[in-house]
N, C-alpha and C positions, 0 to 999 in steps of 0.2 A: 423484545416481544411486542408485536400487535394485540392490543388487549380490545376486546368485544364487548365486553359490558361494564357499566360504570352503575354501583347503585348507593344510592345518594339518602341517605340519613335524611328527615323534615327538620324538625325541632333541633335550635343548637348548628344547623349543617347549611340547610339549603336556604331555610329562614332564617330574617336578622333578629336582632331582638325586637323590634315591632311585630316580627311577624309574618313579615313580607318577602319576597324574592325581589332582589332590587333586577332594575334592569339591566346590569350588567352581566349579574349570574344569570338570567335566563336567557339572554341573548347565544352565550357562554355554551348551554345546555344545547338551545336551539340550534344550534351553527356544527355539533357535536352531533345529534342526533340523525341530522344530514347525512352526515360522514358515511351512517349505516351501522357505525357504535349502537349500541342498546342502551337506553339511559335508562334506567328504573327507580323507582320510587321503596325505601327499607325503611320501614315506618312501623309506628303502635299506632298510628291512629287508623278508623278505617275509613270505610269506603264513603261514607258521612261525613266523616272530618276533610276529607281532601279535595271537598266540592268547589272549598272558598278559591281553591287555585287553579280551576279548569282551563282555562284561558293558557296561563302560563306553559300548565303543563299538559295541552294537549297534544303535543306532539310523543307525548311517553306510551307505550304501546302496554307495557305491563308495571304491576305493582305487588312487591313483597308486604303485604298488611298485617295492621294487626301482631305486630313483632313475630309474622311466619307463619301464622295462623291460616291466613288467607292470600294465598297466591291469585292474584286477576288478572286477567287478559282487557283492559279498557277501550280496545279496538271492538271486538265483537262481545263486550260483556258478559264475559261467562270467566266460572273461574278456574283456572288451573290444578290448583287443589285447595282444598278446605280439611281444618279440622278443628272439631267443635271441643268442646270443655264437655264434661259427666256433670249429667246432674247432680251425682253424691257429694263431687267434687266442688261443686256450687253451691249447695245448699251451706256447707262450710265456711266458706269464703262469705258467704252474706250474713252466718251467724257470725262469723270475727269481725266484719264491720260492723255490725248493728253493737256488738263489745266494746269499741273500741271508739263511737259514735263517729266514725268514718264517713266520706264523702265517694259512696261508691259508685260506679262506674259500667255497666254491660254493652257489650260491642257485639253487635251480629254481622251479620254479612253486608250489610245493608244500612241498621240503625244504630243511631248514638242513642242509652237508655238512663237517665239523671234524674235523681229527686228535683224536679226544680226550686225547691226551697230549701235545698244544700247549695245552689246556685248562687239565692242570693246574698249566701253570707261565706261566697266563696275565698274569702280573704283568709279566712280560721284554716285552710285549708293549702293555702299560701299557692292558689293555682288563679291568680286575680287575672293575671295577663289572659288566661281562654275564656272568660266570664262573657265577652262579646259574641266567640263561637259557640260557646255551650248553648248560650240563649237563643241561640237562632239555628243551630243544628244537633238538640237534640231534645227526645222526646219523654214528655214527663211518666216518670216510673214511683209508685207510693209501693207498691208491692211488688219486690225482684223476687219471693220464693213462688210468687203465682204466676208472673212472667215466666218465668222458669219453666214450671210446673205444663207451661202452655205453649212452649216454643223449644220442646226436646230438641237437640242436634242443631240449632241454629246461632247459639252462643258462641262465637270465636275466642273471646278476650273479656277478664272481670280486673278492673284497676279500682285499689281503695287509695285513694286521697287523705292522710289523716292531719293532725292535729301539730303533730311533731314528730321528731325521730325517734322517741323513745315508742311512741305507740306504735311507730309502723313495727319496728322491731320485735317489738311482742307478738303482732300479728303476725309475722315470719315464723317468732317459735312456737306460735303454734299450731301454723301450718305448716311447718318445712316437710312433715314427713305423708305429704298427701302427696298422689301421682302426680305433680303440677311443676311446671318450670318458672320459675319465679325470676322478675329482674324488678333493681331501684329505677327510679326514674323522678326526675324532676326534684323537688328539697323531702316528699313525704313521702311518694307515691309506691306503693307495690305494686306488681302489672303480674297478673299469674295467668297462663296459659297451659296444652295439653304439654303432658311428661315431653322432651324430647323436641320440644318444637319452640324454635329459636327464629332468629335472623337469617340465622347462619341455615338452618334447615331448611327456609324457606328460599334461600338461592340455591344449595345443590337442586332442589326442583325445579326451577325454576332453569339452570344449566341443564339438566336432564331434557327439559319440553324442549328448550331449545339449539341443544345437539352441542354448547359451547362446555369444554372444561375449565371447570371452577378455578385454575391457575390464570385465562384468560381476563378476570375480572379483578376490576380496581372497587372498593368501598371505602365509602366516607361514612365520620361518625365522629360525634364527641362525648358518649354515654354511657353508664354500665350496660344498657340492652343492646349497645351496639359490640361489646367485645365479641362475641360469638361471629360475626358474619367477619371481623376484623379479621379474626385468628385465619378465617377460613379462605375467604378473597386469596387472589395474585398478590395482590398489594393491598396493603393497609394505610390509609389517608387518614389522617386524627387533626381535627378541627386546634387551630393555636388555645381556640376558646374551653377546650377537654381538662378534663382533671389529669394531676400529673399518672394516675393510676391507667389512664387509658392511652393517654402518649409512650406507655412502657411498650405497648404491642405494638407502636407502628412502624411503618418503614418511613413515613414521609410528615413531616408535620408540618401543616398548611397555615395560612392565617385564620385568624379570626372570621365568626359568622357573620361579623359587623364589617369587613373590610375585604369579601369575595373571595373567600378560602375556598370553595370549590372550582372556582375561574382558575388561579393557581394548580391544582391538579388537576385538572385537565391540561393545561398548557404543558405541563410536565409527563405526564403520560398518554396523550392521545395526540 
């Protein structure tokens, strides 16, 4: 099979552990891209967090955000689809972090939203490595129920950062039974989004706008927020770097995020 689109995990995937996209995976992408392949970006971060790699990846036409929240078109700026979080459904999530004294997190279309003085003592937090991004891409928030309160329907994504696993946990049970799709992320993180709305959800639309079936397409990933678009993709790519929990889905297991594990699938299926 001729596969048409490749969509490519950040965190763990495309980045090494620094951070960065070495030159060899982006050359990799770039030479792929040519081709007339669709390379996409299947990311929780949004449109904010992905500034720091314009360069790289300018030549990607579209991006899955926001763990499917937000589908963008970054050729002509606009976006594909969007779907925001309920306010009731927020107001929640910010009473379980304020519980839980969580480092939390709002993501709109546009902006990254952080207490900056959860920033500085973001170690507690065990998220040190984005401490440089945070501080420079995103905007100081003391009151997320008035943010809220003040930007109806513009919320895509609320991520709480806690303390440990035992807290995030708690804050799972006692959220689980809100309309909200919940994935782990990272050593603490909970990442909640609307009911329904995955990775995975966010490329059948994304096949939808652009006329390709969802068999046609390869995803890479090494995460529990990446199983959903795994299951769904043509093919399933799982970073060497992935827990053995997410190398159980895949068809293809690549190297490491440190040693150009997407250069590898690509040379294998495109």
């Amino acid at each position: 099979m001729r596969y048409k689109l490749l969509a490519l995990d950040m965190d763990g995937t495309t980045l090494n552990s620094e951070k960065k996209i070495s030159p060899k995976t982006a050359q990799a992408i770039f030479e792929l891209s040519k081709s007339g392949v669709h390379v996409v970006l299947s990311t929780g971060r949004g449109l904010a967090e992905v500034t720091d790699y314009k360069e790289e990846l300018k030549f990607m036409n579209y991006g899955i955000l926001v763990s499917g929240g937000y589908v963008y078109d970054f050729k002509n700026f606009k976006a594909v689809s969007a779907h925001p979080l309920g306010e009731n459904s927020l107001m929640k999530l910010i009473d379980a972090g304020l519980e839980e004294k969580a480092m939390m997190h709002i993501l709109t279309v546009d902006k990254s939203m952080m207490n900056r003085e959860d920033i500085a003592h973001i170690e507690n937090f065990h998220m040190e490595i984005y401490k440089d991004m945070y501080e420079r891409n995103t905007i100081d928030c003391k009151d997320f129920k008035k943010f809220v309160r003040e930007n109806p329907d513009k919320i895509m994504k609320f991520n709480m950062y806690h303390r440990d696993k035992e807290s995030r946990q708690r804050n799972f049970e006692r959220l689980k039974n809100e309309p909200l799709t919940f994935s782990y992320a990272e050593e603490t993180a909970l990442e909640a989004s609307p009911k329904g709305i995955t990775k995975a959800s966010g490329l059948h639309e994304l096949c939808d706008f652009l006329k390709i079936d969802i068999s046609e397409t390869v995803a890479v990933g090494d995460a529990p927020n990446d199983l959903e678009i795994l299951q769904a993709a043509g093919v399933a790519a799982v970073m060497g770097n992935a827990k053995d929990e997410i190398k159980k889905v895949a068809d293809f297991v690549t190297d490491d995020n440190d040693h150009d594990g997407v250069v590898k699938v690509i040379e294998k299926f495109f």
